[in-house]
C-alpha positions as CSV (number, residue, x, y, z in Angstrom):
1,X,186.4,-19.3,-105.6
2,X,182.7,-18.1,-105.4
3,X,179.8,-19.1,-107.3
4,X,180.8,-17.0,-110.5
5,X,184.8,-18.4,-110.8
6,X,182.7,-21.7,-110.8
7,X,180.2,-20.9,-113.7
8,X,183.5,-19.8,-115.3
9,X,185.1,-22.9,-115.3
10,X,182.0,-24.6,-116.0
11,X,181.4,-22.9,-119.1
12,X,185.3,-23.5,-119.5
13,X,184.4,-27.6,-119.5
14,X,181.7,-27.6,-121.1
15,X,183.3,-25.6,-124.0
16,X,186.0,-28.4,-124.2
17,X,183.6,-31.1,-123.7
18,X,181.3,-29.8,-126.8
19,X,184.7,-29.4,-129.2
20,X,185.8,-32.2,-128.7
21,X,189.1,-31.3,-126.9
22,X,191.1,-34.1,-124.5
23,X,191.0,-31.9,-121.8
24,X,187.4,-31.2,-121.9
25,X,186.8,-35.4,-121.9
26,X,189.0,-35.5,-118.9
27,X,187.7,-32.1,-117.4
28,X,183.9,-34.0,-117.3
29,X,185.3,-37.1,-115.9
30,X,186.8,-35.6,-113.1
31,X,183.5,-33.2,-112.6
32,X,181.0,-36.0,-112.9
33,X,183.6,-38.2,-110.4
34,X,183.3,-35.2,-107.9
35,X,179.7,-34.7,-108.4
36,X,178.6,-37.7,-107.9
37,X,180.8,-38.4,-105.1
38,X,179.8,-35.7,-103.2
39,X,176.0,-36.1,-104.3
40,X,176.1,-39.9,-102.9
41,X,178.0,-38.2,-99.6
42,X,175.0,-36.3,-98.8
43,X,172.7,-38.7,-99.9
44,X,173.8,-40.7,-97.2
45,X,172.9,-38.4,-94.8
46,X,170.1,-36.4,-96.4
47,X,167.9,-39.4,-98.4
48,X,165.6,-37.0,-100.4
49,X,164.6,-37.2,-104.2
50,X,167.0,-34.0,-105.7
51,X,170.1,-35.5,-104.6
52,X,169.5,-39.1,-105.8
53,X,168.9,-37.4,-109.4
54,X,172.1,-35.5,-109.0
55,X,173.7,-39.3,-108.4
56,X,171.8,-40.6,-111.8
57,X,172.3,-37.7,-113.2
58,X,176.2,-38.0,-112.9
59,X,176.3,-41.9,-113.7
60,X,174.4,-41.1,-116.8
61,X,177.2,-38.5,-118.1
62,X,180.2,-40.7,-116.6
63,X,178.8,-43.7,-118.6
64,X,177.8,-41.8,-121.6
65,X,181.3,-39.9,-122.0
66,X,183.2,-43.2,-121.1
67,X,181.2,-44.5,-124.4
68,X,182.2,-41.8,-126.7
69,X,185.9,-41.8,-125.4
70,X,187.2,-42.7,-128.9
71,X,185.7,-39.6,-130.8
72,X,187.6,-37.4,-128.3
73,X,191.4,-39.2,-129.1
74,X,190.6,-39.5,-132.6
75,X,193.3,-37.3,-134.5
76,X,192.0,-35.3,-138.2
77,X,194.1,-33.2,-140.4
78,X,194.8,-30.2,-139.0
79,X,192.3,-28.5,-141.6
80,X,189.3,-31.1,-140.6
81,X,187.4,-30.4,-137.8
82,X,186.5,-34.0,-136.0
């Protein structure tokens, strides 16, 4: 997948994550998971100040989308937006 599938999918989560959806709440916990991950990886071997905000960065939406969990289960009538 190149750069643009990526922004795709992206947009795809962030989409989800903005309405509300399930999958959107799960799509950003596995994104910031990965992220950070990967950002703490190469933090170990590259210590340089972009990639510990990338770490932050991705604790910070974990944390803050762990928070708001329940507004994303929370079920409305089907002509009630949540």
């Amino acid at each position: 997948m190149g750069g643009e599938g990526f922004g795709v999918v992206s947009l795809w989560m962030v989409y989800g994550y903005m309405r509300m959806k399930i999958w959107g709440f799960w799509l950003m916990i596995m994104y910031s998971v990965l992220f950070g991950f990967i950002s703490f990886l190469l933090l170990t071997n590259e210590p340089q100040q972009p990639i510990i905000g990338n770490v932050v960065f991705s604790v910070m939406v974990l944390i803050y989308t762990i928070y708001v969990r329940e507004a994303f289960f929370k079920t409305a009538p089907r002509n009630q937006s949540i």
